[in-house]
Steps between C-alpha positions, in 0.01 A plus 500: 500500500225716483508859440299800538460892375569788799401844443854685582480727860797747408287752304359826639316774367726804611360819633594805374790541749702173348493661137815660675796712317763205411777743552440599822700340757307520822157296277721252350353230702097628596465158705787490693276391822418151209837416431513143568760292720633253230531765196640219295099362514317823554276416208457133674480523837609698802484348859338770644338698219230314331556672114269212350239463664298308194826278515451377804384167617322547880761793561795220395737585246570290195810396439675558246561295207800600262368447115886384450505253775218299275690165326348637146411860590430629153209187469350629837531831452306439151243317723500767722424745203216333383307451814556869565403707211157359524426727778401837418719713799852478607582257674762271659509108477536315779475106564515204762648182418165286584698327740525743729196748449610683869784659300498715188734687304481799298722529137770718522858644241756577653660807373765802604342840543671770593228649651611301819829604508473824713357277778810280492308195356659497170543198306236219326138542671215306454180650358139409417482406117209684433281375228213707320672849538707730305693861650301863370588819488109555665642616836139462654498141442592265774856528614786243533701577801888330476730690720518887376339415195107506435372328166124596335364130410237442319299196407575333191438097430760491235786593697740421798755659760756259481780719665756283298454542121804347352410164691125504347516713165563182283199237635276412243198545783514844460507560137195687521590713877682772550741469790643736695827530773751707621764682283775682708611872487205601232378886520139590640332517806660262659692579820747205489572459152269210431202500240271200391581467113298288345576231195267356227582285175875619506473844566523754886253710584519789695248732625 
């Protein structure tokens, strides 16, 4: 297998008109015109909006590649963590087999947001683990986009959106990273209910 670093695509730098009122119902959703087709992979793919366009391979997707589908996930995903936090930018991993270098896949967690559920595509949903970046409360950084919700990310090579904390909070790989996922039904800005919490050496974090 050989793997390689991708800047992630699903960042923008909002204009003043996003920085809209979060309790105002006609701006809940600025982008409605950029909702994707499959909502359930909004932040991987969509088949007619191209989100990621510096995760693209010659305007191909990649396909996706569940970190749990891996016979000893927690091994690869320490692999996985070690090849990525050399690089100084958030980023995504994505690999070929070597056998087949005309196909490549792109790491992904699948988790349950309920950011989806207003579109009807509640449930698990698979999402970029992204590696290198931590949530802020610095709305003029770059911008998440998952459903309703927008998340400020910002670069930081000791830390990891891995969606899923319970499943990854006890590897010894990450001893010295903070981690971050989804915790349901918290208070803040959120419009769904979900925040990124993050979890270090035992203890939650929360902006």
């Amino acid at each position: 297998m050989r793997m390689f670093f991708r800047t992630f695509g699903d960042f923008e730098n909002p204009p003043k008109k996003h920085l809209y009122d979060f309790w105002q119902e006609s701006e809940k959703l600025p982008h409605i015109d950029g909702i994707p087709d499959n909502l359930g992979k909004g932040i991987i793919f969509s088949d007619s909006i191209n989100f990621n366009s510096r995760c693209s391979i010659h305007g191909d997707h990649y396909r996706e590649y569940n970190m749990k589908e891996h016979d000893n996930w927690r091994s690869f995903f320490a692999d996985t963590l070690k090849f990525m936090c050399e690089y100084p930018d958030i980023g995504v991993a994505t690999f070929h087999t070597g056998y087949d270098t005309s196909t490549y896949y792109v790491v992904t967690e699948h988790a349950s947001l309920n950011a989806y559920k207003p579109f009807g595509k509640g449930g698990i949903n698979p999402f970029f683990i992204i590696f290198n970046a931590m949530p802020t409360k610095n709305r003029f950084n770059n911008y998440l986009r998952v459903g309703y919700d927008r998340y400020a990310i910002d670069c930081n090579q000791k830390s990891v959106i891995v969606w899923n904390l319970d499943d990854y909070k006890d590897l010894p790989c990450l001893e010295d990273f903070t981690i971050w996922g989804v915790e349901h039904g918290a208070k803040g800005d959120s419009q769904s209910g979900d925040v990124l919490v993050g979890y270090k050496n035992g203890e939650y974090i929360y902006l």
